[in-house]
C-alpha positions as CSV (number, residue, x, y, z in Angstrom):
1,X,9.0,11.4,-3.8
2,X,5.8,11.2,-6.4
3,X,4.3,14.9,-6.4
4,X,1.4,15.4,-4.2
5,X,-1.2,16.4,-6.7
6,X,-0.9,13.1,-7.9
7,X,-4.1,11.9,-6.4
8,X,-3.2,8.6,-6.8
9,X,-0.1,8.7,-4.8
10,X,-0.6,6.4,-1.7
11,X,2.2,8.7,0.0
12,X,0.8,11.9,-1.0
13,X,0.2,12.5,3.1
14,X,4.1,11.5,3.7
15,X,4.7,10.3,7.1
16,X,0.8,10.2,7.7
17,X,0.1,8.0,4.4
18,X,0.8,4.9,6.9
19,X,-1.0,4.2,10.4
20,X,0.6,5.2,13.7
21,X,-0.2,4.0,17.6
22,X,-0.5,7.0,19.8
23,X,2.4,8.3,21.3
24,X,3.3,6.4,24.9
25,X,3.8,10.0,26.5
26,X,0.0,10.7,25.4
27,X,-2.7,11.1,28.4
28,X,-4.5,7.8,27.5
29,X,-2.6,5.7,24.3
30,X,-5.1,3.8,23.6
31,X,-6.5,3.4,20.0
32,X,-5.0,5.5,16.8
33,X,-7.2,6.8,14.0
34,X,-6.1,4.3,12.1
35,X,-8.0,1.7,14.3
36,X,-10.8,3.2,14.7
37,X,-12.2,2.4,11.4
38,X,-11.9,-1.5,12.8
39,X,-15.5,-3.3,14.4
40,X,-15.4,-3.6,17.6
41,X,-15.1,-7.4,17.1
42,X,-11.5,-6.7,17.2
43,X,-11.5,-5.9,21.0
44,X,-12.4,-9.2,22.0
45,X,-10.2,-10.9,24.0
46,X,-10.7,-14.2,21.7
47,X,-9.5,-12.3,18.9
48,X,-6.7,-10.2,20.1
49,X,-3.5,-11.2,22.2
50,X,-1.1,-9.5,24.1
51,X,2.7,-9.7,23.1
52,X,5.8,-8.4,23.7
53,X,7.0,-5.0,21.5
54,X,10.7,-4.9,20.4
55,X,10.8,-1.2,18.7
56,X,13.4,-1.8,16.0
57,X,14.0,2.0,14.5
58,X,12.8,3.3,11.2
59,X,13.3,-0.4,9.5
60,X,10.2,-2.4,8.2
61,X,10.5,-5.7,8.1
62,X,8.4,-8.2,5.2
63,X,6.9,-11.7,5.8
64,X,8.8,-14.8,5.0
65,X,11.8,-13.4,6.3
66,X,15.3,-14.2,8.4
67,X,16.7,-11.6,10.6
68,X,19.7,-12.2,13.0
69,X,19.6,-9.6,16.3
70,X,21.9,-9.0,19.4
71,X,20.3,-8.5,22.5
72,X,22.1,-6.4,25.0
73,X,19.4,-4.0,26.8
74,X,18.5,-5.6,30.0
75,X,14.9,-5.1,29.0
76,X,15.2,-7.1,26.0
77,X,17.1,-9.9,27.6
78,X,14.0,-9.8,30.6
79,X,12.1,-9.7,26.9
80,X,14.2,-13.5,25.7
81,X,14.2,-15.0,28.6
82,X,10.1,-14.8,28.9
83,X,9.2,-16.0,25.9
84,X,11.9,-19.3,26.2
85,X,9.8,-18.8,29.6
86,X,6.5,-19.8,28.5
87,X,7.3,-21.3,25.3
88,X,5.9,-18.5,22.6
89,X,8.9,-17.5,21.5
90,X,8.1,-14.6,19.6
91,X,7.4,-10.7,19.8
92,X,6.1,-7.7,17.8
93,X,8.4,-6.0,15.9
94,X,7.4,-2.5,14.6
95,X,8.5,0.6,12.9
96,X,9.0,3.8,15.6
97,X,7.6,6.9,14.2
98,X,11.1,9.2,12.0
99,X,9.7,12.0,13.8
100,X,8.0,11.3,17.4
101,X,10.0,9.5,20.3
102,X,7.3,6.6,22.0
103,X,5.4,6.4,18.7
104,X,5.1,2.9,16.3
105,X,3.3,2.0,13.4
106,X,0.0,0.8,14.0
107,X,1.1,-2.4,11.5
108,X,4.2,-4.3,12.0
109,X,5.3,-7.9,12.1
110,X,5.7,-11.0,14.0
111,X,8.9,-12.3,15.0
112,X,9.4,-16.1,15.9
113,X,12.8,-17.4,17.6
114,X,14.2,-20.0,15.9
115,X,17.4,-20.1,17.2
116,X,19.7,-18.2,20.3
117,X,22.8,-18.5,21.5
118,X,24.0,-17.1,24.7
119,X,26.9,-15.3,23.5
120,X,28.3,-13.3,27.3
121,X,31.6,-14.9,28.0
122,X,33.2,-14.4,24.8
123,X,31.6,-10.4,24.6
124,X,32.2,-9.6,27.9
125,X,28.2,-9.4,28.8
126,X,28.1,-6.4,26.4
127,X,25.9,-9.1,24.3
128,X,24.0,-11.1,25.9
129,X,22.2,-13.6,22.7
130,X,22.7,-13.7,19.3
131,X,19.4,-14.8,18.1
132,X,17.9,-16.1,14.2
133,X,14.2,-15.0,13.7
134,X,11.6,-15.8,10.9
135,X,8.8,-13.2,10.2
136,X,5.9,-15.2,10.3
137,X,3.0,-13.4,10.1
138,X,1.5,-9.5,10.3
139,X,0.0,-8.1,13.7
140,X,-2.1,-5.2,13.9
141,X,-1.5,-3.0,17.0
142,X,-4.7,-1.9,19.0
143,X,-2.9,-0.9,22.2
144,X,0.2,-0.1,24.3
145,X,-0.4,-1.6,27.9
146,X,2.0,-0.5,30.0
147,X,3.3,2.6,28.3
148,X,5.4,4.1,31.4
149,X,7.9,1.1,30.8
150,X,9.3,3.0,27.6
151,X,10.6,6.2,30.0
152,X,11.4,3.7,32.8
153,X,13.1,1.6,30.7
154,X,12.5,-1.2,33.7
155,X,11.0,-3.6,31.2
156,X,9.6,-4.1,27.7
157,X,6.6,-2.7,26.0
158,X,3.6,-5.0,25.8
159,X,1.0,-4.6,23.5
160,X,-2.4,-5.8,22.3
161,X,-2.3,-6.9,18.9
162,X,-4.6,-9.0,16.1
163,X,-2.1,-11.4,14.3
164,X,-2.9,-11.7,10.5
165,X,-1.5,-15.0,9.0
166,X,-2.6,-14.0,5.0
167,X,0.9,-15.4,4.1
168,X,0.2,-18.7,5.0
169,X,3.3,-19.3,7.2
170,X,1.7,-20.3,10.5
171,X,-0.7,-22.7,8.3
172,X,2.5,-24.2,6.4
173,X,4.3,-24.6,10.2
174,X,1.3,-26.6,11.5
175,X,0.9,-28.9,8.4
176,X,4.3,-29.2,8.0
177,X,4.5,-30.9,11.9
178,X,1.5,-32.6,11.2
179,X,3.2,-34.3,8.6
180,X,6.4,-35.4,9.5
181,X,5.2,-39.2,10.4
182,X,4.0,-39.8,7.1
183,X,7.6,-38.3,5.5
184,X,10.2,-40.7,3.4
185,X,12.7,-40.1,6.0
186,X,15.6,-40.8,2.9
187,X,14.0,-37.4,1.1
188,X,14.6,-34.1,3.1
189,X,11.3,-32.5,3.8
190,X,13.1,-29.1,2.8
191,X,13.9,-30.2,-0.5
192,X,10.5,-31.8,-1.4
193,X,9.1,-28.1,0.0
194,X,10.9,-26.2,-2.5
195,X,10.6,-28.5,-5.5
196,X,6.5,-28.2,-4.9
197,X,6.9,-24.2,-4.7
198,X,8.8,-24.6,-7.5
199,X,6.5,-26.4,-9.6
200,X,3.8,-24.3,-8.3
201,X,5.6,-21.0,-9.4
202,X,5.2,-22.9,-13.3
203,X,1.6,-23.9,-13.0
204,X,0.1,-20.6,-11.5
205,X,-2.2,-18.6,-13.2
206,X,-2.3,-14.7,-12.7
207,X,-5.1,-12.2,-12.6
208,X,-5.1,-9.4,-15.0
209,X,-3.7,-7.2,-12.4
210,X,-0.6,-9.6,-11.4
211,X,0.0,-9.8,-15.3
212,X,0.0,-5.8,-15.5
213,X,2.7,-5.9,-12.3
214,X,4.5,-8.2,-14.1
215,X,4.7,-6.0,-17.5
216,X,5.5,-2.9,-15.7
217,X,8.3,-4.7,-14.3
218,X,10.1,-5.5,-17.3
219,X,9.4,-2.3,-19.0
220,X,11.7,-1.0,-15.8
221,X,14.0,-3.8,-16.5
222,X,14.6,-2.8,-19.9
223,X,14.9,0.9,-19.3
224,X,17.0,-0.2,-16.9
225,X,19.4,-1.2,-19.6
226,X,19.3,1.6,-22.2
227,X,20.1,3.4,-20.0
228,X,22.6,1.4,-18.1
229,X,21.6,1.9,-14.6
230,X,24.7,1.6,-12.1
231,X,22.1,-0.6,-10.2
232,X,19.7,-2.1,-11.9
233,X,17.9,-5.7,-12.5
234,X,19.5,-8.3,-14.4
235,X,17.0,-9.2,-17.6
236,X,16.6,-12.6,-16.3
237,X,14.5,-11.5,-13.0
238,X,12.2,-10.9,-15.0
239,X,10.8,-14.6,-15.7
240,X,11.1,-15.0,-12.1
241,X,9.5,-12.3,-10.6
242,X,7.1,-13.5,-8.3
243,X,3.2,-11.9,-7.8
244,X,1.4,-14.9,-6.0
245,X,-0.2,-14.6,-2.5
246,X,0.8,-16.4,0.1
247,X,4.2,-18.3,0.6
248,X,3.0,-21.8,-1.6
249,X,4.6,-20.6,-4.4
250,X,8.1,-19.4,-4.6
251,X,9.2,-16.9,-5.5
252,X,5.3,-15.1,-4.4
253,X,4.9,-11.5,-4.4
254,X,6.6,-11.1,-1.0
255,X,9.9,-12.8,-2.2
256,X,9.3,-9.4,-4.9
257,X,8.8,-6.6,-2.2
258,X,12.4,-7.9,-0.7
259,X,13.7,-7.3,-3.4
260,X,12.5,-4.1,-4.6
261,X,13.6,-3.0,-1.0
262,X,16.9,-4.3,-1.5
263,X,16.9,-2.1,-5.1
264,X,15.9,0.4,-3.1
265,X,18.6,0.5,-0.2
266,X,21.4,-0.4,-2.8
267,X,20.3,3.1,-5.3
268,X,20.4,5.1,-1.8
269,X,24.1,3.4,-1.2
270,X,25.0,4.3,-5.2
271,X,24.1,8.1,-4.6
272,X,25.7,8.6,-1.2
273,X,28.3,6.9,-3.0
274,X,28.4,9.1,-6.1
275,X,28.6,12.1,-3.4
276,X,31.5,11.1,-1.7
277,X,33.5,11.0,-4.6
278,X,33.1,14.1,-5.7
279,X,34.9,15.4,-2.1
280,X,37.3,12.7,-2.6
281,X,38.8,13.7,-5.7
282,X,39.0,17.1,-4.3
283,X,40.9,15.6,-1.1
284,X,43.1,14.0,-3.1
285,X,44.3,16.6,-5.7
286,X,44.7,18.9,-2.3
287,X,46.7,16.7,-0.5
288,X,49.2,15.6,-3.5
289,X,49.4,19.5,-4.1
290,X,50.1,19.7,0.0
291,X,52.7,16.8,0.6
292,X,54.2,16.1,-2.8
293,X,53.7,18.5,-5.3
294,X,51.9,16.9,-8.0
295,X,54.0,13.6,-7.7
296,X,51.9,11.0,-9.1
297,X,53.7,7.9,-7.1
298,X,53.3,9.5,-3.3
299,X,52.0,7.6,-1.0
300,X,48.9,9.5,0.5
301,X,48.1,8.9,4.3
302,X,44.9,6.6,5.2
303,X,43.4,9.2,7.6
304,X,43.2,12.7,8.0
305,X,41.9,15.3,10.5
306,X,39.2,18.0,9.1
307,X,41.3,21.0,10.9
308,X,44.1,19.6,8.5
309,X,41.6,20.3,5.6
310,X,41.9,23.8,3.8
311,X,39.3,26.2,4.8
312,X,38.2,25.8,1.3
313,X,37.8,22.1,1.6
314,X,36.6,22.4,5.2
315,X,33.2,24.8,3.4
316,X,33.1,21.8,0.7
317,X,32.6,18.9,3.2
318,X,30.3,20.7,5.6
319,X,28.2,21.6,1.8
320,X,28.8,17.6,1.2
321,X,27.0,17.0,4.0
322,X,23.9,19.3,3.9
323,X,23.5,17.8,0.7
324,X,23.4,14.4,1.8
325,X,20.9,15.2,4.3
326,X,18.6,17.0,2.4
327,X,18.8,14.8,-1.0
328,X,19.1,11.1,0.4
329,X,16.6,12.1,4.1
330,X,14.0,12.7,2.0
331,X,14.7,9.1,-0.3
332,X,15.3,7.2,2.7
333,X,12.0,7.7,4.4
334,X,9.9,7.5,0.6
335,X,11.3,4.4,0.8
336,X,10.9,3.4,4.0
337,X,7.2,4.7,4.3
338,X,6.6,2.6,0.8
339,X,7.5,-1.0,2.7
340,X,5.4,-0.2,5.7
341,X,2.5,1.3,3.3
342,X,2.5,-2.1,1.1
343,X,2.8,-4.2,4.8
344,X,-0.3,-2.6,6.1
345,X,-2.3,-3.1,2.9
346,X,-5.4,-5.1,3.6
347,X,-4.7,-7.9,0.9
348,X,-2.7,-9.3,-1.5
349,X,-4.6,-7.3,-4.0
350,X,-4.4,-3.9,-3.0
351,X,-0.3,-5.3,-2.2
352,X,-0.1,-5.6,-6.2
353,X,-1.6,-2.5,-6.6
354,X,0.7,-0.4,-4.4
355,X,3.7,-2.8,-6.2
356,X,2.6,-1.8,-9.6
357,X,2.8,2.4,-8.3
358,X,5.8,1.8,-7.0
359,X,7.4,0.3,-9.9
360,X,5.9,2.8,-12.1
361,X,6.6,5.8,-10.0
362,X,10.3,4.4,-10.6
363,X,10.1,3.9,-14.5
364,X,8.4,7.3,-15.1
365,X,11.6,8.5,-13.5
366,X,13.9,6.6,-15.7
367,X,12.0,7.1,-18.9
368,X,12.1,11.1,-17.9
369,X,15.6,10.7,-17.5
370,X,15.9,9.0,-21.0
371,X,14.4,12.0,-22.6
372,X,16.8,14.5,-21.4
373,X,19.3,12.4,-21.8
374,X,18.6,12.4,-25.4
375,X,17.5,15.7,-25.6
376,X,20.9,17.2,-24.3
377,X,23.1,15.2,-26.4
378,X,23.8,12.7,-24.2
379,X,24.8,10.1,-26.5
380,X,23.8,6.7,-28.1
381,X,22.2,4.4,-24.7
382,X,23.8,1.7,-24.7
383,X,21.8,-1.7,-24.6
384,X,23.8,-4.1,-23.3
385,X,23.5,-7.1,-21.0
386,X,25.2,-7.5,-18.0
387,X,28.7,-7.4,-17.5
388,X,30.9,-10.5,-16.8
389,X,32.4,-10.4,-13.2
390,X,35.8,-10.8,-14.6
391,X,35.2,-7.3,-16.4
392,X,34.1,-5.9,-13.2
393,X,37.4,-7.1,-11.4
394,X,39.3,-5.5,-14.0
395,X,37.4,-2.5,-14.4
396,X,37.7,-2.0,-10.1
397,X,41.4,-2.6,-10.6
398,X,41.4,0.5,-13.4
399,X,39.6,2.4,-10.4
400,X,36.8,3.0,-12.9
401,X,33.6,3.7,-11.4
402,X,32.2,-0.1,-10.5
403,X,28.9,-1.1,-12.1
404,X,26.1,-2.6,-9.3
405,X,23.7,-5.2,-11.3
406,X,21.0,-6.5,-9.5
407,X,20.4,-9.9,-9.4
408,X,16.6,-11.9,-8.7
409,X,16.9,-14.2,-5.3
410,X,18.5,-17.3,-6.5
411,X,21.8,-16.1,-7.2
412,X,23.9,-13.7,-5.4
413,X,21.9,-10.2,-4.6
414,X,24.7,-7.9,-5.9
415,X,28.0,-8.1,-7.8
């Protein structure tokens, strides 16, 4: 994480940089800090609805979004079942607090069924639905009403919430309906959709601060490839990194905070990765020295027990695991905190401006890196362009370390 005295830093705080409900288990949940600063306008009951809460862990979900669930908790079910009920279909879905059982952030997102299938004969009733969601919109928790269900467990959380629609999604729904009549039926709306976001995405003009996202951006990119970054963006993304509001234009700066929490998840994968290698190359010089005595063609076994493991190697994978917690912990929640920090930002804006941080929090790294890299004789940086995938077959077939290049929506995520 950025160092605290950075006074720019909008996780300088850590867990607190983002807004949290009160805890269910408090005396009286009822407004956070974090909504008190709101007028009062946002208690009225014109304003504000109450929706179902479905608590999904520490994972923060973006706007303009498909997520795929299976419901199995009798709660939930009761949770499905209601909203096919009384024909809402959808529900809150927000962060719970890494540290504090019963506690959620204050901002998370809203969840609209658009498809479930009842799945309990062929699992046995261990599943219940399988069910395809699109994020649709923000909601801003004011409340927890009936926080003794989340002890009970009898039912699901409800809570009173203000939804915020500054993507444009729920506007897009109602205009698309409202326009079906007057459709060519022999042209697929879908297609006409995308070919205007398209042409949008050409045609749009960007403020000063969009631009300076943008150039940050491609700085990263390119330092990316100098110093050839096991997981990095491919130099094309670049033209098609999106920083519009809204969801008109495509790719728009949400279509960007996917991805950069995508990047994210994958350099957290690389490193936990690059750890496990390290014990595995001691496993497997121990066990050829065990079973075969240095004999290159032996067969090693797909499985072993860790009271088989030398005491040696027993100390080196109980290390291997303190490190993982203490080095990738730390990561995973700067990264977390950093989706649910730009979801909660007021507008699209201050969104660019957290983007912009973010991105240059990351290429201050790299270009630090760079420097001692050169510094410490670490060679010539190679500036190439990304490898073919018929070069990355062979290379995985070599068991040479694989590279991971990151590709802009449009074409497969990862190779």
């Amino acid at each position: 994480m950025v160092e605290d005295e950075d006074e720019s830093n909008p996780l300088a705080r850590g867990i607190n940089s983002v807004g949290w409900l009160p805890s269910v288990f408090d005396a009286s949940p009822s407004r956070s800090v974090f909504d008190s600063s709101m007028s009062s306008d946002d208690d009225d009951e014109e304003t504000t609805e109450t929706l179902p809460l479905f608590p999904l862990g520490g994972v923060v979900y973006t706007p303009n979004s498909e997520h795929i669930l299976n419901i199995f908790e009798p709660r939930y079910r009761q949770m499905y079942n209601d909203i096919l009920m009384n024909g809402s279909k959808r529900f809150v879905v927000s962060m719970s607090h890494p540290n504090e059982e019963g506690r959620f952030a204050q901002v998370g997102v809203l969840f609209s069924l658009e498809e479930l299938k009842e799945v309990s004969e062929m699992t046995a009733d261990r599943v219940k639905y399988i069910c395809n969601h699109r994020v649709t919109g923000r909601v801003k928790l004011h409340k927890v009403m009936n926080p003794e269900a989340w002890e009970s467990r009898d039912t699901y959380l409800k809570v009173k919430g203000t939804i915020i629609d500054d993507t444009g999604l729920l506007d897009e729904e109602k205009n698309d309906n409202d326009s079906d009549e007057a459709m060519d039926e022999s042209i697929p709306q879908s297609m006409v959709a995308e070919l205007k976001k398209a042409a949008a995405f050409d045609a749009a003009e960007k403020s000063p601060e969009e631009e300076a996202l943008l150039q940050s951006f491609s700085d990263l990119v390119e330092l990316q490839h100098d110093l050839t970054e096991d997981v990095r963006f491919t130099r094309a993304s670049v033209k098609s990194f999106g920083v519009a509001a809204g969801t008109e234009i495509d790719p728009n700066l949400w279509t960007s905070i996917r991805l950069w929490q995508s990047y994210a998840e994958q350099r957290l994968v690389a490193r936990q990765n690059e750890m496990q290698k390290e014990f595995q190359e001691k496993l497997v010089e121990f066990l050829k020295k065990e079973m075969g005595d240095g004999d290159e063609e032996l067969e090693l076994p797909s499985a072993i027990g860790f009271q088989d493991l030398s005491p040696e190697l027993q100390n080196e994978l109980a290390e291997l695991q303190k490190r993982m917690t203490s080095e990738l912990k730390p990561l995973l929640l700067e990264q977390t905190l950093s989706m649910q920090k730009i979801l909660e930002a007021n507008d699209h804006d201050d969104r660019v401006e957290l983007m912009r941080y973010f991105v240059d929090a990351e290429r201050k790294r790299l270009q630090a890196k760079k420097t001692l890299k050169s510094m410490f004789g670490g060679g010539a940086l190679a500036d190439e362009d990304s490898e073919t995938i018929v070069e990355k077959k062979e290379a995985a077939k070599r068991d040479e370390p694989k590279q991971q290049i990151f590709f802009d929506e449009g074409e497969d995520a990862f190779q």
